[in-house]
C-alpha positions as CSV (number, residue, x, y, z in Angstrom):
1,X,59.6,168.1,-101.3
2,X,61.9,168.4,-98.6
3,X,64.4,165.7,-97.9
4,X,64.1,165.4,-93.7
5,X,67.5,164.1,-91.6
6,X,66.8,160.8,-90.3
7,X,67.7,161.8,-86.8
8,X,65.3,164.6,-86.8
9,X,62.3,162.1,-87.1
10,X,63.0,161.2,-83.0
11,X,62.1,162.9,-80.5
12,X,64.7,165.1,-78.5
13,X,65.0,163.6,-75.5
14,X,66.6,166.5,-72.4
15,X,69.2,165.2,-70.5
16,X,69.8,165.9,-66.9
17,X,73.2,165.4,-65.1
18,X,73.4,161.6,-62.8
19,X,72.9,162.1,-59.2
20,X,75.3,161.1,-56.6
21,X,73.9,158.2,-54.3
22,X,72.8,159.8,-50.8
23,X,75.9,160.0,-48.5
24,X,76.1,158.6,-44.7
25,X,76.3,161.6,-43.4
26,X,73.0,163.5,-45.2
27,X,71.1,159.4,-44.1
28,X,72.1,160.1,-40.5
29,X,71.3,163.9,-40.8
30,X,67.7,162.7,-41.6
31,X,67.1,159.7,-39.3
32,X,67.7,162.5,-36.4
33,X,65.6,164.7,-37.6
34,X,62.6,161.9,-38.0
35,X,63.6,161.0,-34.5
36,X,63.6,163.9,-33.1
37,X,60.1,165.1,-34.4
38,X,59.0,161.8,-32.7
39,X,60.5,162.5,-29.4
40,X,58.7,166.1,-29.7
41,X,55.6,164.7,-30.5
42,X,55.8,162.2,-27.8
43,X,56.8,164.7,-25.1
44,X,53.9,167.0,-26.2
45,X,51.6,164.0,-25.8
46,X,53.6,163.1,-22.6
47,X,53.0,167.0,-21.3
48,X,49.8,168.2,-22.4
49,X,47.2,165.2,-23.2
50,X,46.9,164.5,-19.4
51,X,45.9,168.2,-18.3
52,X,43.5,167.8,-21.0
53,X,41.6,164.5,-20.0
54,X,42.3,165.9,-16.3
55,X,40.5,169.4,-17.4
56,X,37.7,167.3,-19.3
57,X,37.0,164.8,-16.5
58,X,36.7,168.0,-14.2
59,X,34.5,169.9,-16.5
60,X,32.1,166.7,-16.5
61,X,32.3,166.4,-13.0
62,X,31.7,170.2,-12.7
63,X,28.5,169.9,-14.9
64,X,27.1,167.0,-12.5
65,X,27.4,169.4,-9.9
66,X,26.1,172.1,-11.3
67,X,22.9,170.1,-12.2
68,X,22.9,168.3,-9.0
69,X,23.1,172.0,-7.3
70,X,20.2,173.2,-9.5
71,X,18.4,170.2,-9.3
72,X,18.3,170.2,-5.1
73,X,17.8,174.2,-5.1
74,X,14.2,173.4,-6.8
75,X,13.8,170.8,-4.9
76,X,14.2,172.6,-1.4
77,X,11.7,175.1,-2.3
78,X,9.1,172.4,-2.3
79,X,10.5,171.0,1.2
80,X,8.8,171.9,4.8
81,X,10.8,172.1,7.5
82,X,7.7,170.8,9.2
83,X,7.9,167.4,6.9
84,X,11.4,167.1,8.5
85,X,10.0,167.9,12.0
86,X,7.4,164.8,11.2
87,X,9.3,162.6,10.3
88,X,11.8,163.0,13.4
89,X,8.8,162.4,15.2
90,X,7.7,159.4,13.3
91,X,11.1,158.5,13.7
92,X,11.5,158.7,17.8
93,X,7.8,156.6,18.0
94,X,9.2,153.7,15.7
95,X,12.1,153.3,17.2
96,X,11.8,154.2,20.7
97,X,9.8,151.6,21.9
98,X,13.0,148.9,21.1
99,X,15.6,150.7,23.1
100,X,16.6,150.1,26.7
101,X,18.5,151.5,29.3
102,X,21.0,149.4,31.1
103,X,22.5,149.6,34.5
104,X,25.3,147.5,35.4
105,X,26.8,147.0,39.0
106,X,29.6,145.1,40.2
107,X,30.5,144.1,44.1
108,X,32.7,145.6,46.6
109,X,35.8,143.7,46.2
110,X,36.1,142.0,49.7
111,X,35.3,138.5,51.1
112,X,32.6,138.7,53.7
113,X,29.9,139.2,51.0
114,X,26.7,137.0,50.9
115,X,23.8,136.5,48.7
116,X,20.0,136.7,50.0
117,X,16.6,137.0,48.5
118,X,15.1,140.7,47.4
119,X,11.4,141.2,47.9
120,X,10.9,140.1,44.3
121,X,11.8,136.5,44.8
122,X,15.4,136.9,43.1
123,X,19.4,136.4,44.0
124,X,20.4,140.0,45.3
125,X,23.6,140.4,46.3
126,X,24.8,143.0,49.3
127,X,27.3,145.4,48.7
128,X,26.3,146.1,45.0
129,X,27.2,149.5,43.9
130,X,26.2,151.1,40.4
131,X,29.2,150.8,38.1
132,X,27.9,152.4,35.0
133,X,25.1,152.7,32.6
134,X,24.7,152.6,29.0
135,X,21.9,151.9,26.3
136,X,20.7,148.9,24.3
137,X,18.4,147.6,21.4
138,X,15.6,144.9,21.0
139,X,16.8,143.0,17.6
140,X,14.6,139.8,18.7
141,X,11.3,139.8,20.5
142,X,12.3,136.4,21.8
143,X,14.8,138.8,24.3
144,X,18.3,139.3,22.5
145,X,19.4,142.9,23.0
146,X,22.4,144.4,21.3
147,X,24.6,146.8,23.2
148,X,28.3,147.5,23.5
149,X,30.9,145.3,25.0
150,X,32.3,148.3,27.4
151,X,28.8,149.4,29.0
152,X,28.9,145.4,30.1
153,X,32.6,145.5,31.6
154,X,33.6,144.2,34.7
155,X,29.7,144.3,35.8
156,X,28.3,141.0,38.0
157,X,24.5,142.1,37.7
158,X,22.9,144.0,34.5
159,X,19.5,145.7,35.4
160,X,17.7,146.2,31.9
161,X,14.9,149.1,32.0
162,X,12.4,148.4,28.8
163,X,10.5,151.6,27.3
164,X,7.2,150.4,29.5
165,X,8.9,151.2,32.8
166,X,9.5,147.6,33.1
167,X,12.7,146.4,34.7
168,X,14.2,142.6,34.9
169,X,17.7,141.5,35.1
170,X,19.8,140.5,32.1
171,X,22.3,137.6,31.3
172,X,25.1,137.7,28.6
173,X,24.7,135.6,26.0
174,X,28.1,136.6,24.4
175,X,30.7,139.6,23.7
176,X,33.2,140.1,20.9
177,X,35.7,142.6,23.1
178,X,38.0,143.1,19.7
179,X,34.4,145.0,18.4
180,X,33.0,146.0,20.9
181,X,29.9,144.5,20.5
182,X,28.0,142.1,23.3
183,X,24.5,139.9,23.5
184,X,22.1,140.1,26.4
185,X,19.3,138.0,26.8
186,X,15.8,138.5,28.7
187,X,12.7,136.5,28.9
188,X,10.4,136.8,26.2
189,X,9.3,140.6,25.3
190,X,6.1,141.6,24.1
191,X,8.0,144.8,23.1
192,X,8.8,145.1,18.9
193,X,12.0,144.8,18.1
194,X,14.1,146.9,15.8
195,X,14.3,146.4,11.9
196,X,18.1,146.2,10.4
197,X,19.0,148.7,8.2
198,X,22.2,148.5,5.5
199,X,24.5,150.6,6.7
200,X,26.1,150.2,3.4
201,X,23.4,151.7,1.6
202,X,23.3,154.5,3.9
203,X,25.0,157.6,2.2
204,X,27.1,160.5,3.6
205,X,25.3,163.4,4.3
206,X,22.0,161.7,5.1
207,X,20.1,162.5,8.0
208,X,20.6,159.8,11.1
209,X,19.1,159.9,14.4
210,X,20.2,158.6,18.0
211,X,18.3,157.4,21.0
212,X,19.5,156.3,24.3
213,X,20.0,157.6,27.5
214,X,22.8,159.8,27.7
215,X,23.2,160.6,31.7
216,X,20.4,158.3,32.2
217,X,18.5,160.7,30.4
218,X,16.5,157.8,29.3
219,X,14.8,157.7,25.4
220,X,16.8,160.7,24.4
221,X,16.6,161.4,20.8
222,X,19.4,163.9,18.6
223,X,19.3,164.3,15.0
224,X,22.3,164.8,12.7
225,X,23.8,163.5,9.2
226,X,26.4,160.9,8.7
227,X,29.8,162.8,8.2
228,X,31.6,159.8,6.9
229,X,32.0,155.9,6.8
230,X,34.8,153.5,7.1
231,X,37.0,155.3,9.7
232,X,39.5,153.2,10.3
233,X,43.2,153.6,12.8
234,X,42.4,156.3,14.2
235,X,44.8,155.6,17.2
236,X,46.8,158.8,16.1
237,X,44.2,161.3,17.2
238,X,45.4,163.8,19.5
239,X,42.7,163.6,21.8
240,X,43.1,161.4,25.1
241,X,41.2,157.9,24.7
242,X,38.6,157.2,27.7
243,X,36.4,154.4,28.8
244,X,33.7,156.2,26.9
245,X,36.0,157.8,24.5
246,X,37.5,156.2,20.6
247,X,39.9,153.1,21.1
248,X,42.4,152.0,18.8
249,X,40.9,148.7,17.9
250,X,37.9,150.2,16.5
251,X,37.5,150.0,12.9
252,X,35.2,151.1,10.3
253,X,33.4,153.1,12.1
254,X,30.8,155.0,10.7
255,X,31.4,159.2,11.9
256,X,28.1,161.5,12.2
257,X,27.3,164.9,14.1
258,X,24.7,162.8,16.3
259,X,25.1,164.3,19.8
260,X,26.4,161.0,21.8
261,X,27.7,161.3,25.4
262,X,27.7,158.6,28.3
263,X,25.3,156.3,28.4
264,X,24.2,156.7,24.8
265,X,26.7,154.0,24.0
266,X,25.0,150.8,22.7
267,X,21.8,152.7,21.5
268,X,20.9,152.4,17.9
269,X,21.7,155.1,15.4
270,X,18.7,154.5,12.8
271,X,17.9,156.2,9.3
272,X,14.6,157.7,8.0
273,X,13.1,154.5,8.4
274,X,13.5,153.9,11.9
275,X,15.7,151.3,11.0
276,X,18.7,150.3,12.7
277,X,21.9,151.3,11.0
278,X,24.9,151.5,13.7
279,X,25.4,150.8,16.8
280,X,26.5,154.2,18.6
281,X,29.7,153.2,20.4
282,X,32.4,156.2,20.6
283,X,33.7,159.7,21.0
284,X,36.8,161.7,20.7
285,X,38.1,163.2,23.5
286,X,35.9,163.3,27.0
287,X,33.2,164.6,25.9
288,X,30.7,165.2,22.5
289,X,32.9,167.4,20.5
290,X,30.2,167.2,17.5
291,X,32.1,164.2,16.3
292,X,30.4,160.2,17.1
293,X,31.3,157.1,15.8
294,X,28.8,153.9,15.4
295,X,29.6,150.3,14.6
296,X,27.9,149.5,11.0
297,X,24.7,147.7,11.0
298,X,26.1,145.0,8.8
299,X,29.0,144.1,11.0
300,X,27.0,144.5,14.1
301,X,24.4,142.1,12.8
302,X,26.6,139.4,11.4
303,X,28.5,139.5,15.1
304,X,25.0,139.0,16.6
305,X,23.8,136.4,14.5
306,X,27.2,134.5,15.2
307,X,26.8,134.8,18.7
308,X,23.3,133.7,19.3
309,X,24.5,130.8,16.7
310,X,27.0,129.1,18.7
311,X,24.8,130.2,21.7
312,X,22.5,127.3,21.1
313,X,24.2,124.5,23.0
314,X,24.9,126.2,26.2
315,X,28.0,124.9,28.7
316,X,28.1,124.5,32.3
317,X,30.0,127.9,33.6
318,X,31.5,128.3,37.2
319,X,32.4,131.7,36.9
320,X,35.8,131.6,38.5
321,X,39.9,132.0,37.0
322,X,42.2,129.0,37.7
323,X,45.4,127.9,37.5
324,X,47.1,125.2,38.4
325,X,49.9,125.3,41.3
326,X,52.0,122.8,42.9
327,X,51.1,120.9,46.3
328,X,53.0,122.5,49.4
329,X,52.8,124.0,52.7
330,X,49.2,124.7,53.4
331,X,47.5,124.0,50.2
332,X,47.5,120.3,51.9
333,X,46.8,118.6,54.5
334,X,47.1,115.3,56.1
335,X,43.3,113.7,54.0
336,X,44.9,115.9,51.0
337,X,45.8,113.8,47.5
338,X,49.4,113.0,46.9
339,X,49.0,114.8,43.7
340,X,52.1,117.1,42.6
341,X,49.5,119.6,41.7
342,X,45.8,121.1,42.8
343,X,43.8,123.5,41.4
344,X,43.4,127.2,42.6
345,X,41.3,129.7,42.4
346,X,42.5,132.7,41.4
347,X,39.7,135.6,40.3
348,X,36.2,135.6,39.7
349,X,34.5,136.4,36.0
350,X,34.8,139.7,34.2
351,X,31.1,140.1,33.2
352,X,28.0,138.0,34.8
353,X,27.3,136.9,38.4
354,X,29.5,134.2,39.0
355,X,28.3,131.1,40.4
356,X,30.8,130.0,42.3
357,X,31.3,133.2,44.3
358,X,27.2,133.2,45.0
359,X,27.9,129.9,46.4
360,X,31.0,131.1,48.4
361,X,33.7,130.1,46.9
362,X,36.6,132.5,47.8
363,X,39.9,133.6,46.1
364,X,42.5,131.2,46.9
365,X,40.3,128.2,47.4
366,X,41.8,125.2,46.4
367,X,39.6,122.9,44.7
368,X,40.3,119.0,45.1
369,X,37.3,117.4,43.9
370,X,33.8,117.6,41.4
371,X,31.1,115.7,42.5
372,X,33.7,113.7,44.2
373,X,36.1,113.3,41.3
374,X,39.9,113.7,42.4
375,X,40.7,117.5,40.5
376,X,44.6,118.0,40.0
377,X,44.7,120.0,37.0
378,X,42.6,122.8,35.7
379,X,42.1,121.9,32.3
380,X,40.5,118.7,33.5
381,X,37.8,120.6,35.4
382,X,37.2,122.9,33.0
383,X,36.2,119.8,31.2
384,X,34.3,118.4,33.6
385,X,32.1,121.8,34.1
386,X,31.7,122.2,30.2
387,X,30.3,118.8,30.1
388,X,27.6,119.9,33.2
389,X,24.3,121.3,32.6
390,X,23.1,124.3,32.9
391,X,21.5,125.0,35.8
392,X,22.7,121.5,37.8
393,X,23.9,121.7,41.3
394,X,27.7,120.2,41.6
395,X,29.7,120.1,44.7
396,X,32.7,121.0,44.9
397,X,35.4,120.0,47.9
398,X,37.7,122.6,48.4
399,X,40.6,123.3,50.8
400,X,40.8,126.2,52.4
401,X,43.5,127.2,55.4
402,X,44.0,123.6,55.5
403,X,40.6,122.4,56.2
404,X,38.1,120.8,53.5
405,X,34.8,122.5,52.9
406,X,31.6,120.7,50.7
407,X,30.2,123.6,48.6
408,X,27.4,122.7,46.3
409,X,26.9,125.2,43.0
410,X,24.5,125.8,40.9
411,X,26.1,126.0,37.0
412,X,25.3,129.1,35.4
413,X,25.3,129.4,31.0
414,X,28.9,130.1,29.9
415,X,28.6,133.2,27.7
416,X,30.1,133.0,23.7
417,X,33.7,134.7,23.2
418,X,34.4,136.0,20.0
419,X,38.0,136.1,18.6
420,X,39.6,135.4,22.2
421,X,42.1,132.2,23.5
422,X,41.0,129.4,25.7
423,X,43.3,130.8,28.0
424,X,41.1,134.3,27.9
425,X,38.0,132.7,28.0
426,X,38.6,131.3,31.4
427,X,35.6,128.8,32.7
């Protein structure tokens, strides 16, 4: 038996040499290096993940298309150009029956007018000349028609021409001059009225249609599409603005190809369903240069309904500008009030036949009394006329080249303003 060494019953055991702690240096050595992956990473995240989503988005959106475009080339082998020719048709019997032509005429601008009886029984008034024309919409049956505020400007009579050959005259019920928008009223019609459309649910690129009377051209139908919605500022256009032409304070407009040229503004613009979705109102330049513009439907409607809403309790209306002035030389004389100030009259209304000139008032009448009420301010007697009814006779003293005149007026209904100052709104 062989003795064994103690030692040689443990196991050997290898030794390696001791390690030197990490320095500084080889700690910041690798912090950089981490860092600087990260930065790389970040900047190739920074650089190339947005192309990426970019070219993915676009490839969705290219595959949309591409179905779409397949989709609608099937489907326009299966469409008739005689189904579109049908339904233009359909559309011109729906919707002409609710559209009117308008002619509006205003006086010579001289003193030595006077008003008589036509053969029909109504207030004429000689020396009328045709200021303009445009085109309108029934939207009530009980007589409200929709056109635009500029067809209606500066006109004292407004001859409405209804799809029957019927004629009667028209009375504002309102304007809003900011869009262009204004109410007439008639008696009751037992013509149909137009249906609303959304114009928000109306979609670029579907077919619209006009009707009016361009050049007097009356029930005149064109077909287009809608180009594009919610024009807005286009005050930068290098076309010259006209009275029939794009003005800055239009906004969201709706643009389409229709074919609209004088005397189409106020007529509907109307969808596949006859129903009204803008009111045509504007063009660039002078003339149709395959570009029209049309209020929406929905702001067109909301301006109506607001008009015919505060509409419903109608105030006295003399028809006339005033303005206060102070009392001297001949604005008196000896019977005159020892007020420091009278009232004046200065114009006669913008739009409507104006009472007091049918009665013959003149420019530069001085007014002195209502219904025999001392008048010394003009505020107070556009209190007083507010407060009259429509359709009562007042009389009015006035003072004109010094001598007193007893004129008796029959109130008229003072039209609605939209979005003007008392001050504009005159009386």
């Amino acid at each position: 038996m062989i003795d064994q060494d103690p030692t040689d019953s443990k196991e050997s055991t290898p030794t390696y040499p001791s390690q030197p702690p990490p320095s500084v240096k080889s700690i910041l050595i690798s912090t950089l290096t981490s860092l600087s992956i990260v930065l790389v990473l970040l900047m190739t995240v920074r650089w190339i993940l947005p192309p990426l989503l970019e070219s993915s988005r676009y490839s969705w959106h290219r595959g949309q298309l591409r179905a779409e475009h397949e989709a609608a080339g099937e489907l326009l082998h299966s469409v008739s150009l005689d189904g579109l020719s049908r339904i233009s048709e359909l559309v011109s019997q729906r919707v002409t029956p609710s559209v009117v032509h308008i002619n509006v005429s205003q006086l010579f601008d001289s003193e030595d007018w006077k008003s008589e009886k036509s053969d029909s029984g109504r207030d004429t008034l000689e020396g009328l000349r045709s200021d303009g024309q445009g085109s309108g919409v029934i939207v009530d049956r009980d007589g409200y028609i929709l056109t635009n505020n500029h067809v209606l400007e500066g006109c004292e009579f407004i001859d409405v021409r209804f799809s029957d050959e019927s004629r009667c005259e028209a009375r504002i019920v309102g304007i809003d001059e900011s869009r262009d928008l204004a109410v007439l009223k008639v008696d009751k019609l037992e013509l149909p009225s137009i249906d609303w459309g959304d114009s928000d649910a109306t979609t670029v690129g579907s077919p619209v249609w006009a009707i009016g009377s361009p050049f007097g051209l009356y029930g005149s139908i064109t077909f287009g599409i809608l180009s594009s919605k919610h024009r807005v500022d286009l005050s930068d256009s290098p076309y010259q603005y006209s009275r029939n032409s794009l003005k800055p304070q239009y906004s969201d407009l709706m643009q389409s190809d229709v074919a609209v040229n004088p005397g189409n503004s106020g007529g509907p613009l109307v969808n596949g369903q006859g129903q009204l979705v803008g009111i045509n109102t504007a063009i660039l330049g002078e003339s149709y240069r395959g570009v029209s513009f049309s209020i929406p439907s929905k702001i067109a409607k909301k301006i109506y309904e607001e008009i015919r809403e505060k509409a419903k309790t109608p105030r006295g209306w003399l028809g006339v500008g005033l303005r206060t002035v102070a009392t001297k030389g001949a604005l008196i004389d000896a019977e005159s009030s020892q007020s420091a100030t009278q009232v004046m009259v200065t114009d006669f209304a913008k739009y409507g036949q104006s009472p007091a000139r049918i009665a013959g008032i003149q420019r530069g009448d001085v007014i002195i009394s209502f219904n025999g009420q001392p008048i010394s301010i003009h505020e107070q007697l556009i209190e007083l006329i507010g407060k009259a009814p429509v359709d009562s006779t007042i009389t009015l003293e006035v003072l004109r080249a010094g001598k007193r005149k007893s004129i008796e007026v029959v109130l008229g209904a003072r039209h609605v303003r939209l979005e003007v100052t008392e001050k504009e709104a005159g009386n």
